[in-house]
C-alpha distance (Angstrom), angle and dihedral (degrees) to the residues before:
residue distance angle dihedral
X1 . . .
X2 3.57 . .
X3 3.81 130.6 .
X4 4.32 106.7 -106.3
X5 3.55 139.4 170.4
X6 3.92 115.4 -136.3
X7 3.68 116.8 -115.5
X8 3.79 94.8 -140.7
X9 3.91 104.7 50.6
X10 4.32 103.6 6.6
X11 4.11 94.0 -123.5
X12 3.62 109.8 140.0
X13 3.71 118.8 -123.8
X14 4.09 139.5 154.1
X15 3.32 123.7 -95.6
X16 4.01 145.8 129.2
X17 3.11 124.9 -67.1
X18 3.95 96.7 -93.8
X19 3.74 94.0 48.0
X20 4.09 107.7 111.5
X21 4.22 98.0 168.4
X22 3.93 127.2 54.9
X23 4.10 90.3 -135.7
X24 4.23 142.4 -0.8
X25 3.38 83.7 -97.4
X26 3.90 94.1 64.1
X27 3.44 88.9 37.2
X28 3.89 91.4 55.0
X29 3.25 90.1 47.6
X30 4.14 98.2 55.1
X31 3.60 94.6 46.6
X32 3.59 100.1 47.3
X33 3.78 99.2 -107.4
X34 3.89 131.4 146.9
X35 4.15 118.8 -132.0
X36 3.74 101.0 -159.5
X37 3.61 124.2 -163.8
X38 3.94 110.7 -136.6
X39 3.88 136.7 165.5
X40 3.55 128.5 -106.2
X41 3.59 107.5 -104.4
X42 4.41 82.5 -150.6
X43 3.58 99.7 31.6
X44 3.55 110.3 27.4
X45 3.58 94.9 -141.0
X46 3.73 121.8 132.9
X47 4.12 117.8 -107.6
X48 3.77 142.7 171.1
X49 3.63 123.1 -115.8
X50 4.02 144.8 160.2
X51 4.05 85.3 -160.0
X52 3.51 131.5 84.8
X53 3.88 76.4 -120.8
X54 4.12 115.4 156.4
X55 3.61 100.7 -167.0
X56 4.08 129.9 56.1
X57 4.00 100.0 -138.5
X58 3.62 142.7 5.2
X59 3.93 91.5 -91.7
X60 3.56 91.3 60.8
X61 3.37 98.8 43.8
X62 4.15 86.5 52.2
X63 3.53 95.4 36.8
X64 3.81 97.2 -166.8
X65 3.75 94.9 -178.2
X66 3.79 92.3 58.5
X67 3.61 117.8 77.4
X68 3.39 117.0 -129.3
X69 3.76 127.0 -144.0
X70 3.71 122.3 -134.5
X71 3.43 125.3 -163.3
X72 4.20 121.8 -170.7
X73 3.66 127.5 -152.6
């Protein structure tokens, strides 16, 4: 790790040698992105994302304790 300074707010920080921004949120920021903050649609707790994601983690999303009904043609 090397010592940087982020090209989108100046705060130094650590990272590798192709890191430019201190956090996503910097990046964001530079590029012109949006972080929303949605609600898992399992869960119901709160999360960040720059997806039209629905879920907060991979359990959610694969909800093991659910079952899940299958219907065949």
């Amino acid at each position: 790790m090397k010592l940087k300074i982020c090209e989108y707010c100046g705060k130094n920080f650590e990272g590798e040698p192709n890191m430019a921004y201190c956090s996503r949120v910097c990046m964001c920021n530079a590029c012109g992105f949006e972080i929303e903050t949605k609600k898992c649609k399992n869960c119901g707790i709160e999360f960040e994302t720059l997806t039209d994601a629905i879920y907060c983690s991979f359990e959610c999303t694969y909800n093991l304790d659910e079952e899940i009904e299958v219907t065949l043609p």
